[in-house]
N, CA, C and O atoms as CSV, one atom per row, in Angstrom:
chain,resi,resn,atom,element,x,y,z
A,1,UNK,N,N,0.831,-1.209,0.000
A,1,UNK,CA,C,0.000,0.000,0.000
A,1,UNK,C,C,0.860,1.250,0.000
A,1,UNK,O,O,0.670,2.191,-0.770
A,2,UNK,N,N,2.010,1.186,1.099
A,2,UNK,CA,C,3.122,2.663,1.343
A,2,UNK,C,C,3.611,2.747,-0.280
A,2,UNK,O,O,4.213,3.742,-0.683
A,3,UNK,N,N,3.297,1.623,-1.157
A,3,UNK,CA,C,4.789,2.151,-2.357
A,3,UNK,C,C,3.486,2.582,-3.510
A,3,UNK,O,O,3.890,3.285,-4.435
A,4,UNK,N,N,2.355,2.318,-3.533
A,4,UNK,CA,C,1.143,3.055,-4.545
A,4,UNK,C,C,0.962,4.478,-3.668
A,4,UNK,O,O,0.544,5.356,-4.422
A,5,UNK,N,N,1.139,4.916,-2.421
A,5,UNK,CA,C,0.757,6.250,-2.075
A,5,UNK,C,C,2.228,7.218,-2.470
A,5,UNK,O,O,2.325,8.405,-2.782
A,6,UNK,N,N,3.220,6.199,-2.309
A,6,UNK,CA,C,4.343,6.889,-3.128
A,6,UNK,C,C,4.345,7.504,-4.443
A,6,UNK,O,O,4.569,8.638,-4.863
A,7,UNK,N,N,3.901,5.974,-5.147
A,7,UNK,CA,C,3.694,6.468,-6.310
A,7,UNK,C,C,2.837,7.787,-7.190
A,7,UNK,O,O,3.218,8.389,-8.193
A,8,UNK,N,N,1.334,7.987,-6.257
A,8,UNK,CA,C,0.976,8.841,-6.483
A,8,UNK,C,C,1.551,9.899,-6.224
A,8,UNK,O,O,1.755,10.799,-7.038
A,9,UNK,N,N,2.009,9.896,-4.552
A,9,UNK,CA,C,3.173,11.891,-4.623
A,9,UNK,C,C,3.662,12.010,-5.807
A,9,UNK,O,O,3.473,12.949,-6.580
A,10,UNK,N,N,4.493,10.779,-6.031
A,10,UNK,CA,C,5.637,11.671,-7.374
A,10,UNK,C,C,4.807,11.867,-8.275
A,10,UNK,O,O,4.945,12.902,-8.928
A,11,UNK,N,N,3.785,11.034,-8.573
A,11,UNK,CA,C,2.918,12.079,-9.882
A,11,UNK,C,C,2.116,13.266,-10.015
A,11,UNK,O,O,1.907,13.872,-11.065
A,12,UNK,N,N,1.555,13.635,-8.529
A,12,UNK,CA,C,1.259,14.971,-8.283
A,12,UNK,C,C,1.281,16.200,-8.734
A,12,UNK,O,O,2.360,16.652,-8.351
A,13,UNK,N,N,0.638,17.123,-9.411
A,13,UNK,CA,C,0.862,17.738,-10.664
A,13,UNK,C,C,1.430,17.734,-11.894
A,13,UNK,O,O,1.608,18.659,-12.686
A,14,UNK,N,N,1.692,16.579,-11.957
A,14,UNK,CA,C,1.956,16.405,-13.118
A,14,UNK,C,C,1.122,15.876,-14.548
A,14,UNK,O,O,0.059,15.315,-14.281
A,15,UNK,N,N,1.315,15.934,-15.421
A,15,UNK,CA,C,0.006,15.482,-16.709
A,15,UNK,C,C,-0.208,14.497,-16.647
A,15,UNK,O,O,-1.260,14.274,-17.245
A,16,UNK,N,N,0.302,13.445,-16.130
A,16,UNK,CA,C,0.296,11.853,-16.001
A,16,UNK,C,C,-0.285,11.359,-15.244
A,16,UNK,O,O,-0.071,10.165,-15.033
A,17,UNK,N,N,-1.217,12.024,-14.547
A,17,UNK,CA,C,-1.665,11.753,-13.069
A,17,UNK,C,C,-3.222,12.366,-13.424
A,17,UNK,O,O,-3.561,13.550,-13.396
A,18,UNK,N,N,-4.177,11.004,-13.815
A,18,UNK,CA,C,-5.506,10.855,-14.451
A,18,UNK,C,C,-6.461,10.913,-12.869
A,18,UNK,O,O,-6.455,9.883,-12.195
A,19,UNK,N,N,-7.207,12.076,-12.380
A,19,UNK,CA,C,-7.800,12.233,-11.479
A,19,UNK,C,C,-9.540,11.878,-11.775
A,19,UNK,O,O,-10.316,12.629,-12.366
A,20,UNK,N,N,-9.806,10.782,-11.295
A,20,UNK,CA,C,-11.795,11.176,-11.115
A,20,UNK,C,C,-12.071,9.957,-12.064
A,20,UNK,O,O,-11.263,9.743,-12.968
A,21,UNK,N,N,-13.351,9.010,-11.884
A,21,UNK,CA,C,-13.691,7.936,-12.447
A,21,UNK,C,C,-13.951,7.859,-13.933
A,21,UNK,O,O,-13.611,6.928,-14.664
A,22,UNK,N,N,-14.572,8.912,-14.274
A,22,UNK,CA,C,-14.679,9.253,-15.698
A,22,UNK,C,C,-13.998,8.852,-16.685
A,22,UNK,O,O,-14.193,8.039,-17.589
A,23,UNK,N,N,-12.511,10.074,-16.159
A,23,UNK,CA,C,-11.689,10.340,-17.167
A,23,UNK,C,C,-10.456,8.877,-17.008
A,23,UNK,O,O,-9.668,8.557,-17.897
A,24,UNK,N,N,-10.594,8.172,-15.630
A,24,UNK,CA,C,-9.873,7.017,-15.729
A,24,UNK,C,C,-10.514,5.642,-16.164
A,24,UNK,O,O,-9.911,4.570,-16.207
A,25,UNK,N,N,-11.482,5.799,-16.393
A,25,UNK,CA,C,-11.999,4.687,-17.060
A,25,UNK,C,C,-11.948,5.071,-18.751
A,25,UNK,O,O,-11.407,4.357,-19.595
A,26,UNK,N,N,-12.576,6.244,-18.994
A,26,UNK,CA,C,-11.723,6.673,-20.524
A,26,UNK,C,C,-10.735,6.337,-20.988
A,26,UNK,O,O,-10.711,5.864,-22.124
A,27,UNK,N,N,-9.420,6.511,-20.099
A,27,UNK,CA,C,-8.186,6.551,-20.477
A,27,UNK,C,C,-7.819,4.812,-20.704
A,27,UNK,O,O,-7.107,4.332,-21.585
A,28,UNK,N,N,-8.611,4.027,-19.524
A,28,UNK,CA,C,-8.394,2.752,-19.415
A,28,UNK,C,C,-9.041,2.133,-20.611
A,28,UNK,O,O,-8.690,1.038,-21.050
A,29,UNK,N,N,-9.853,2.753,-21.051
A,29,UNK,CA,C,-10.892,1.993,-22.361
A,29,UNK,C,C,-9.910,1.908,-23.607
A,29,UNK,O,O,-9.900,1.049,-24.489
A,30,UNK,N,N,-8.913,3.250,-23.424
A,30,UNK,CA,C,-8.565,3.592,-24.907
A,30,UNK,C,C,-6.655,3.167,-24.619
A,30,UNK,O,O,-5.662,3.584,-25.216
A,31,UNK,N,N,-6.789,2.188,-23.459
A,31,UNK,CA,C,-5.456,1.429,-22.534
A,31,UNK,C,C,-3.651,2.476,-22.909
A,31,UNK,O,O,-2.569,2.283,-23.464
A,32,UNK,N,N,-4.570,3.829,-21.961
A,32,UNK,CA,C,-3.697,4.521,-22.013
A,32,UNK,C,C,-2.853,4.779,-20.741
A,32,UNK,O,O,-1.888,5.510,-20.522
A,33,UNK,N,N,-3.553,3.928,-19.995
A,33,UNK,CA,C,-2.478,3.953,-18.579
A,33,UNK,C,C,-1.943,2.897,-18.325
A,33,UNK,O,O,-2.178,1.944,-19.067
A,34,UNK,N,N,-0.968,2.725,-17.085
A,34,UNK,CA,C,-0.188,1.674,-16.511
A,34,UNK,C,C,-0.128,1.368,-15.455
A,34,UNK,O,O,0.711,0.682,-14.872
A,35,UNK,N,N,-1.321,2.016,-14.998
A,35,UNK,CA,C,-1.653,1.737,-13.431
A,35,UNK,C,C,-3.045,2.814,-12.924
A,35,UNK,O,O,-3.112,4.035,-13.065
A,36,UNK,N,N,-4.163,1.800,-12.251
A,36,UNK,CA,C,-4.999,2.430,-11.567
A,36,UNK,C,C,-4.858,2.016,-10.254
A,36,UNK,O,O,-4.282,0.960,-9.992
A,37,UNK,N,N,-5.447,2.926,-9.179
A,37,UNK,CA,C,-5.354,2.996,-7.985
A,37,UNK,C,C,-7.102,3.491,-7.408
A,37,UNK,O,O,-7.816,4.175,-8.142
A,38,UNK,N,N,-7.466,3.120,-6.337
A,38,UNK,CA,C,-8.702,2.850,-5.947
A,38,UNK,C,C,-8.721,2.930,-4.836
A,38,UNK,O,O,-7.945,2.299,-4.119
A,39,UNK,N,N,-9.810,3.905,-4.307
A,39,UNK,CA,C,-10.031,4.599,-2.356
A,39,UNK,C,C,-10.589,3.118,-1.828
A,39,UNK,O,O,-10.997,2.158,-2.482
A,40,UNK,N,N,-10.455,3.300,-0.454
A,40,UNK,CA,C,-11.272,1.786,0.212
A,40,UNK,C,C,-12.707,2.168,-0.211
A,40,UNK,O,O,-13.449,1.247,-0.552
A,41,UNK,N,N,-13.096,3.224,-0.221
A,41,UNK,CA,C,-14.855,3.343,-0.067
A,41,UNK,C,C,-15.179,3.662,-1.631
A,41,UNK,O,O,-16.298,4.043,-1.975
A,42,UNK,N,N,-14.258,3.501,-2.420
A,42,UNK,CA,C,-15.009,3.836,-3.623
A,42,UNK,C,C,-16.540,2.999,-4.016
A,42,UNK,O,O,-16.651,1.955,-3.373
A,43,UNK,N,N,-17.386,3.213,-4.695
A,43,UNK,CA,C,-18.655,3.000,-4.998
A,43,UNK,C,C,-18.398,1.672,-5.666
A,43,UNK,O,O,-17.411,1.488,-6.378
A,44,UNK,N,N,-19.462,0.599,-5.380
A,44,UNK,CA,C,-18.935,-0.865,-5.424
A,44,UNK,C,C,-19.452,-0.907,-7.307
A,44,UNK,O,O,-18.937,-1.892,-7.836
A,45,UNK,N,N,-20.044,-0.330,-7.998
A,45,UNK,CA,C,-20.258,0.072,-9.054
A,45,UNK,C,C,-18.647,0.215,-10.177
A,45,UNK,O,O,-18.282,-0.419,-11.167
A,46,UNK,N,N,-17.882,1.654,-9.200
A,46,UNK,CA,C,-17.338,1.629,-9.758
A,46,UNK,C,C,-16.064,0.742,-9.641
A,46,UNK,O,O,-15.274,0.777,-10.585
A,47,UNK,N,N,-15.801,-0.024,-8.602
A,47,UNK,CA,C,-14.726,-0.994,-8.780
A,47,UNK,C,C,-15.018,-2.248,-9.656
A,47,UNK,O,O,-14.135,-2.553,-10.458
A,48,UNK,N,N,-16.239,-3.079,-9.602
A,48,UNK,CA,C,-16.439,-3.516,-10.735
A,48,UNK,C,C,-16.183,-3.787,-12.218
A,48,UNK,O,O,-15.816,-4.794,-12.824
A,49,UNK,N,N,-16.627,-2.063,-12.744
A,49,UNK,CA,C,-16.227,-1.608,-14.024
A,49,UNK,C,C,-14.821,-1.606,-14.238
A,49,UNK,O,O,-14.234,-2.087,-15.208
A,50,UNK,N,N,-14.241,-0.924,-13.084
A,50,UNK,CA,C,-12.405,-0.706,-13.429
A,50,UNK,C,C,-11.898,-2.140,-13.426
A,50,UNK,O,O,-11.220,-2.425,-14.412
A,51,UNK,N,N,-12.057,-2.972,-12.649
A,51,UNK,CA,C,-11.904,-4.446,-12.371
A,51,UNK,C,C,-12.059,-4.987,-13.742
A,51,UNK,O,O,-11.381,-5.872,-14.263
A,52,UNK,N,N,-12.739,-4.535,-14.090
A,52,UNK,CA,C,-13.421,-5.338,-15.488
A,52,UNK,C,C,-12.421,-5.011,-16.863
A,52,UNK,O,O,-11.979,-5.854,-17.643
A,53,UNK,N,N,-12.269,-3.947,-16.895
A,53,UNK,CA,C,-11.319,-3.269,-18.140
A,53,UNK,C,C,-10.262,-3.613,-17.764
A,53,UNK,O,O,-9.708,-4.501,-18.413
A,54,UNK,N,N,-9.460,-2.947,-16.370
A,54,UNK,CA,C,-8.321,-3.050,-15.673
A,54,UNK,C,C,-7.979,-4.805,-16.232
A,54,UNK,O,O,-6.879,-4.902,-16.775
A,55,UNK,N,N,-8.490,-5.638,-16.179
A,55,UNK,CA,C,-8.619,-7.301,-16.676
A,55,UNK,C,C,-8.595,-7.543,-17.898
A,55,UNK,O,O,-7.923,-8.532,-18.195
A,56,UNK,N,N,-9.147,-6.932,-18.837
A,56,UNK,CA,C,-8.887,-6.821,-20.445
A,56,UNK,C,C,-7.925,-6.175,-21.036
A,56,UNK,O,O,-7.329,-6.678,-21.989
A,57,UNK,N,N,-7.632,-4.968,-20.560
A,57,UNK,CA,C,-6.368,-4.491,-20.789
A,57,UNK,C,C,-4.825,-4.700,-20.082
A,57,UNK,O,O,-3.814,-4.018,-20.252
A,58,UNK,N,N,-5.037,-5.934,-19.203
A,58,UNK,CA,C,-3.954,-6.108,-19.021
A,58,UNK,C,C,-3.284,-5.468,-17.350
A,58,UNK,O,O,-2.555,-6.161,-16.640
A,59,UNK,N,N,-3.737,-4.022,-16.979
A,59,UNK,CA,C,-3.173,-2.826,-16.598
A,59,UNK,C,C,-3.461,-3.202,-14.805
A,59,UNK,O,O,-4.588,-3.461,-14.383
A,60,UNK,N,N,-2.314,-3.167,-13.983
A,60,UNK,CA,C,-2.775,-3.445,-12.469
A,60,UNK,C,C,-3.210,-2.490,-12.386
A,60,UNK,O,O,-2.988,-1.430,-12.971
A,61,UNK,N,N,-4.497,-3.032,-10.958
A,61,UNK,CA,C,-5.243,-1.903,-10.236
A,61,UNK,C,C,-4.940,-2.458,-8.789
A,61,UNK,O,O,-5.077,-3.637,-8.464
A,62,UNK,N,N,-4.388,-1.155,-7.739
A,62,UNK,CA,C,-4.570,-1.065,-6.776
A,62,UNK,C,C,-5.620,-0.761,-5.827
A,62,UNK,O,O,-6.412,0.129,-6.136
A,63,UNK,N,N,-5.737,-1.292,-4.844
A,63,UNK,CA,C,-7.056,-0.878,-3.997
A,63,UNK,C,C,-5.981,-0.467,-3.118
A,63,UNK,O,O,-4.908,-0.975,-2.796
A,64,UNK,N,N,-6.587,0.601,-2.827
A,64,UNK,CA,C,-5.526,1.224,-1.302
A,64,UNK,C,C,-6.663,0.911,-0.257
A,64,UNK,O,O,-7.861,0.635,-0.313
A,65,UNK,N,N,-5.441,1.138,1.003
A,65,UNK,CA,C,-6.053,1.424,2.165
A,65,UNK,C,C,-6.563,3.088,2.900
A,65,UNK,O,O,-6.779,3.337,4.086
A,66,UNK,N,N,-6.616,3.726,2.081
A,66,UNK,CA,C,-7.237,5.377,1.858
A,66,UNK,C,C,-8.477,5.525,1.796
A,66,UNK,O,O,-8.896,4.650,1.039
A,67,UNK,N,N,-9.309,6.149,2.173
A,67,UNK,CA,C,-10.631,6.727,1.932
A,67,UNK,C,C,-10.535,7.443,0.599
A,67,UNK,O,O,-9.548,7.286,-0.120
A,68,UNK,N,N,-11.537,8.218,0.263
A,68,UNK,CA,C,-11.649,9.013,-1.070
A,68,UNK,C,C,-11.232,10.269,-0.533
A,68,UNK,O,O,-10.426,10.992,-1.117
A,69,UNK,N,N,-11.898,10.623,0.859
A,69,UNK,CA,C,-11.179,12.125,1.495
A,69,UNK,C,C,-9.065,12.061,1.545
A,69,UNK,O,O,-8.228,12.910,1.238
A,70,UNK,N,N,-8.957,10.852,1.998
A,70,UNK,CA,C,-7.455,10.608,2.013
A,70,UNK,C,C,-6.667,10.819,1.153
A,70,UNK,O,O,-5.562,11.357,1.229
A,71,UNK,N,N,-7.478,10.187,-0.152
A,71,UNK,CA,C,-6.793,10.197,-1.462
A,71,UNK,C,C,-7.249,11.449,-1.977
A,71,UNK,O,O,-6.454,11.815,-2.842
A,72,UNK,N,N,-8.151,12.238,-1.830
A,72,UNK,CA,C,-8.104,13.607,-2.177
A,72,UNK,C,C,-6.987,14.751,-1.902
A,72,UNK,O,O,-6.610,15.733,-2.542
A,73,UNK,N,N,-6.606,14.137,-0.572
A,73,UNK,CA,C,-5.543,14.916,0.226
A,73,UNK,C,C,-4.467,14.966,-0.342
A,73,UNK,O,O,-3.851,15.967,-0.707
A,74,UNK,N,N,-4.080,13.419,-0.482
A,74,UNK,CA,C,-2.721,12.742,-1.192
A,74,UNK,C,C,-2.767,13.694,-2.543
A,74,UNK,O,O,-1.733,14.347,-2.681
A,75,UNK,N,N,-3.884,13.925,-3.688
A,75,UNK,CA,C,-3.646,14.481,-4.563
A,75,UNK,C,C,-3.742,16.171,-4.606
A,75,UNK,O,O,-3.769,16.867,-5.621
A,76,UNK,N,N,-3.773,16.486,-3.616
A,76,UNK,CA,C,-3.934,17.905,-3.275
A,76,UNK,C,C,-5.439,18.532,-4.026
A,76,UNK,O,O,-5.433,19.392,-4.907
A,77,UNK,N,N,-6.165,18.156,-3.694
A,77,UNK,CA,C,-7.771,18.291,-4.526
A,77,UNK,C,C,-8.267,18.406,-3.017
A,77,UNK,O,O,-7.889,17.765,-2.037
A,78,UNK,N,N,-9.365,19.560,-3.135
A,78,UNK,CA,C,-9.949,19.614,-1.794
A,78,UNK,C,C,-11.467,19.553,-1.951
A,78,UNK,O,O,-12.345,20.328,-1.572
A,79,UNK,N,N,-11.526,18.146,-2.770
A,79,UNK,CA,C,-12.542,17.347,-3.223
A,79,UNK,C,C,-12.238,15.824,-2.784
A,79,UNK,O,O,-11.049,15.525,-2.676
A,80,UNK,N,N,-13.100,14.948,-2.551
A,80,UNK,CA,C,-13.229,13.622,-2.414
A,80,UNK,C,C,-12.631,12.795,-4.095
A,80,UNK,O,O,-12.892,13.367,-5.153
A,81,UNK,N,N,-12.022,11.752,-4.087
A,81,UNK,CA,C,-10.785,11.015,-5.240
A,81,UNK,C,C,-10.928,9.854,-5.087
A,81,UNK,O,O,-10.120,9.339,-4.313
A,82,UNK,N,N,-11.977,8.935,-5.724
A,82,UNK,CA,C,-12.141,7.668,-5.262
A,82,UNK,C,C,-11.030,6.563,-6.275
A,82,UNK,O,O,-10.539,5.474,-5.977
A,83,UNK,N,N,-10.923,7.351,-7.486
A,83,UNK,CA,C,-10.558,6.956,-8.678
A,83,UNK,C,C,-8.987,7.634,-9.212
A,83,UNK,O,O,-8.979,8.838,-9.465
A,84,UNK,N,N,-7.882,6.958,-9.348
A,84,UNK,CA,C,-6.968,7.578,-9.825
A,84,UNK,C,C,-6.342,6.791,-10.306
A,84,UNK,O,O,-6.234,5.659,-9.835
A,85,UNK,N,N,-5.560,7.329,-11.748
A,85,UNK,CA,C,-4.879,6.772,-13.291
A,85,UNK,C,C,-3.579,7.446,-13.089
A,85,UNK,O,O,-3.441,8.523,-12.509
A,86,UNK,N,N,-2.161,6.376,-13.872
A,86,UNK,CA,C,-1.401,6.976,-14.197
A,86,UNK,C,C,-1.102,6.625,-15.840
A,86,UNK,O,O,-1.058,5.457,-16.224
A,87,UNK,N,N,-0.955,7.473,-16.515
A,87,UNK,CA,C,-0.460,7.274,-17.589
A,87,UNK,C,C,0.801,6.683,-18.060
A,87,UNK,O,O,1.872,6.577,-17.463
A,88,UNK,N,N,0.425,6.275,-19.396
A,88,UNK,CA,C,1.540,5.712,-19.733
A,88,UNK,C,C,2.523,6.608,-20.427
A,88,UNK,O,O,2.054,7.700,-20.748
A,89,UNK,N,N,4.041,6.348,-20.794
A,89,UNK,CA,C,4.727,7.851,-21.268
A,89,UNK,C,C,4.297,7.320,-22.589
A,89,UNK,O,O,3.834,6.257,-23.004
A,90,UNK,N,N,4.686,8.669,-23.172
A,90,UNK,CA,C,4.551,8.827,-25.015
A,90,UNK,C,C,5.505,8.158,-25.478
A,90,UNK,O,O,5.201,8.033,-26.665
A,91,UNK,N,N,6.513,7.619,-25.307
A,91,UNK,CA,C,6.982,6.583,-26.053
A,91,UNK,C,C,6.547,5.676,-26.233
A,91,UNK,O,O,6.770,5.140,-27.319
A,92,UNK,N,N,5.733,5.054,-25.303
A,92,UNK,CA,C,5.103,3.148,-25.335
A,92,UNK,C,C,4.500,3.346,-26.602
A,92,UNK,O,O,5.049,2.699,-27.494
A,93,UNK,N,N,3.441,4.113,-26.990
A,93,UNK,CA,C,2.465,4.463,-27.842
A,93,UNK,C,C,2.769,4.482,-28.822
A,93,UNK,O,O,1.925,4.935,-29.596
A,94,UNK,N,N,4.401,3.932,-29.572
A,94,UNK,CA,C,4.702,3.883,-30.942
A,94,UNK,C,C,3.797,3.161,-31.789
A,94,UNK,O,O,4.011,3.085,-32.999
């Protein structure tokens, strides 16, 4: 769990760092990331769905031990974050 909350700091403002269920299930549809990460309380709906793609495309998903307020924190959003993507770099994508 300590080395996915790592992982998110270092991506922390940066473009690579896919915030909110939407746009990470988008990104996961069109298997543009290399890692999702998931609050304990996220909506049992949406772990499902990510579970589901996250499995077709290949791509690990973490479940943390974080709330959505926690992981809001972690991403500096002073909004609730049940859902978070990291991208993959622009090279893979040749």
């Amino acid at each position: 769990m300590a080395e996915g909350v790592n992982e998110i700091k270092s991506y922390v403002g940066k473009k690579e760092l896919v915030i909110g269920y939407n746009r990470v299930l988008k990104n996961l549809k069109l298997n543009k990331l290399k890692k999702v990460f998931l609050a304990s309380n996220a909506p049992e709906d949406f772990v499902k769905e990510l579970e589901y793609y996250s499995k077709i495309a290949n791509i690990p998903l973490e479940k943390l031990n974080l709330n959505n307020e926690e992981l809001g924190i972690i991403c500096k959003k002073q909004f609730l974050v049940s859902t978070v993507g990291i991208l993959k770099e622009k090279e893979d994508s040749k």
